[in-house]
Structures are given as C-alpha cells and as structure tokens.
C-alpha positions in Angstrom: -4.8 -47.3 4.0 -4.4 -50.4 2.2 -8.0 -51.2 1.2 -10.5 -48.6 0.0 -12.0 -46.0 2.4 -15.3 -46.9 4.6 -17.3 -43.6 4.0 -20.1 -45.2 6.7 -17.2 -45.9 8.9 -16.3 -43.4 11.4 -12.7 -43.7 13.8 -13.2 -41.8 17.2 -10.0 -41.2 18.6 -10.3 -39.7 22.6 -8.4 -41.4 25.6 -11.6 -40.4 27.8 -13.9 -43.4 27.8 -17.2 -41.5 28.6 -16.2 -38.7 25.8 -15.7 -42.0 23.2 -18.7 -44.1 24.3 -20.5 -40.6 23.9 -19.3 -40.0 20.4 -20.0 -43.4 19.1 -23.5 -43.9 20.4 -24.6 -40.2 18.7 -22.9 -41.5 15.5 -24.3 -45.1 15.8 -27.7 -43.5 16.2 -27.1 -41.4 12.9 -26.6 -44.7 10.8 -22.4 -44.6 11.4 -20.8 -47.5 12.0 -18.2 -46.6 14.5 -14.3 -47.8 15.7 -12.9 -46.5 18.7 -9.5 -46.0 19.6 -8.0 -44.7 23.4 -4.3 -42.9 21.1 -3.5 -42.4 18.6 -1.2 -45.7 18.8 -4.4 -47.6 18.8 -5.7 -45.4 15.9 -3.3 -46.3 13.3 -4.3 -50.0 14.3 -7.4 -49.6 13.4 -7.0 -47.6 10.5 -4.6 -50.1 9.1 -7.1 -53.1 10.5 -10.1 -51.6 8.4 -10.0 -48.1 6.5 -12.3 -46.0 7.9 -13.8 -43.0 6.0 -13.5 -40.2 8.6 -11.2 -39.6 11.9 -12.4 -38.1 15.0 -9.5 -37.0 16.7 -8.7 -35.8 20.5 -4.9 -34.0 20.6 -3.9 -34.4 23.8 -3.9 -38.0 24.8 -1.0 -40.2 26.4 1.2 -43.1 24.8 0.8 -41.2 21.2 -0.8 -37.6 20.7 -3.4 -36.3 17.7 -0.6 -34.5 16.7 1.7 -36.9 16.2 -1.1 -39.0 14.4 -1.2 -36.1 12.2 2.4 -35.6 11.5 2.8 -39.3 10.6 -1.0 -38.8 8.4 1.0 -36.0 6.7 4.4 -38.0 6.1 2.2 -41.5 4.7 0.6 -41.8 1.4 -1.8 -44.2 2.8 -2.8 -41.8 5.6 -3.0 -39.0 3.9 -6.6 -38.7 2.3 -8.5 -40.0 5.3 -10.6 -36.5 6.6 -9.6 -35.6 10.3 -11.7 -33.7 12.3 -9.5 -32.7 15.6 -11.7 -31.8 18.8 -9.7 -29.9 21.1 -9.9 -27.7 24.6 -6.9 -25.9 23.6 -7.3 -22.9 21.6 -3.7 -23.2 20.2 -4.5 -25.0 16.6 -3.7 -22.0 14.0 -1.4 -24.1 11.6 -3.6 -28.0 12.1 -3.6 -30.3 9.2 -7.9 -31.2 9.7 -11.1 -30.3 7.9 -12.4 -28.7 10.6 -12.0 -28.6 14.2 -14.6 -28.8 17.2 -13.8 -27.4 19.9 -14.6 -28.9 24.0 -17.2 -29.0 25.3 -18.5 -30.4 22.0 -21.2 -28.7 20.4 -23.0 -32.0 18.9 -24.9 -30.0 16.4 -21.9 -28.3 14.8 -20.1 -32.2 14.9 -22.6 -34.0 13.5 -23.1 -31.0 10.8 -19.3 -31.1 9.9 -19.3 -35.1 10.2 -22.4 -35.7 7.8 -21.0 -33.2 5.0 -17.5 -34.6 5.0 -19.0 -37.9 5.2 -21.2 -37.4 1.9 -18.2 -35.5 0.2 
C-alpha cells in the first residue's frame, strides 16, 4: 500500500452483488466506510487506489480468486500488513494466510465481532 492504512476503511471483496451490498450496508451502519470490489483483480485496484485498513475476502470468485489475492498479499511488501478476513463455504482452509475466517452463511455477529477487534487493533 503506498499511503498509510485507512483503519475506518473496510474492502469487501465477494463477486455476489447481494452478498457485497449486504456486507457494506451492515458495516456502513457500524460507522465503516466501505469499498467494494467483485475479484480480487478489482481488489488490488482499490487497495492500491486508497489503502484500506481491513479486507473482506470471498475465495472462490472468477477473473482472480481470494487465494490468489492472498498469494500475491504474501509475496508484496506493500500488501502484506493489511488484515484479511477470508469468508468461505468451503471447509478446505487448514493452511490460509487471514486473521480469521467466517464461514457461509455468514454469521453477522461473529463478523462484525472479528471485524471491530481487528479494526481497533
């Protein structure tokens, strides 16, 4: 990230519209300002366009996965202290690179409890 990290800005990464207009309107109504992306193509865009200070990220998605956005977050300095929180259907995520991972359906209490402490951290 080239300029210092939003902590008040939050990226949701999900190619399902309704899942990201979802997302952003509970974290909107928590006081988060919110930037969406549809892959994780669009997700380096925006980090790059305006650091964010947490990533909400879906794995499977088309054009470019959450797990290649994590592979490149591993392999760039400038990616590599932004907190990820991966949401996933799949229960094949033993070895993930995140702080903490939500599984689908989304349990908004346990997000929002894992988003506000790594938001305040």
């Amino acid at each position: 990230m080239h300029q210092r990290a939003d902590k008040g800005t939050i990226l949701v990464v999900d190619d399902d519209p309704d899942c990201r207009d979802l997302l952003a309107q509970l974290l909107s109504r928590q006081g988060y300002a919110v930037v969406c992306a549809g892959n994780g193509r669009e997700a380096l865009e925006c980090i790059d366009a305006r650091a964010p200070g947490l990533m909400i990220l879906d794995l499977m998605m088309p054009e470019m996965s959450g797990w290649e956005v994590l592979e490149r977050q591993k392999n760039d300095p400038r990616l590599e202290s932004l907190p990820v929180v991966v949401m996933t259907a799949s229960g094949l995520v033993d070895n993930i690179s995140a702080e903490a991972i939500i599984y689908k359906p989304i349990d908004v209490k346990a997000l929002m409890k894992v988003v506000k402490q790594l938001s305040h951290a």
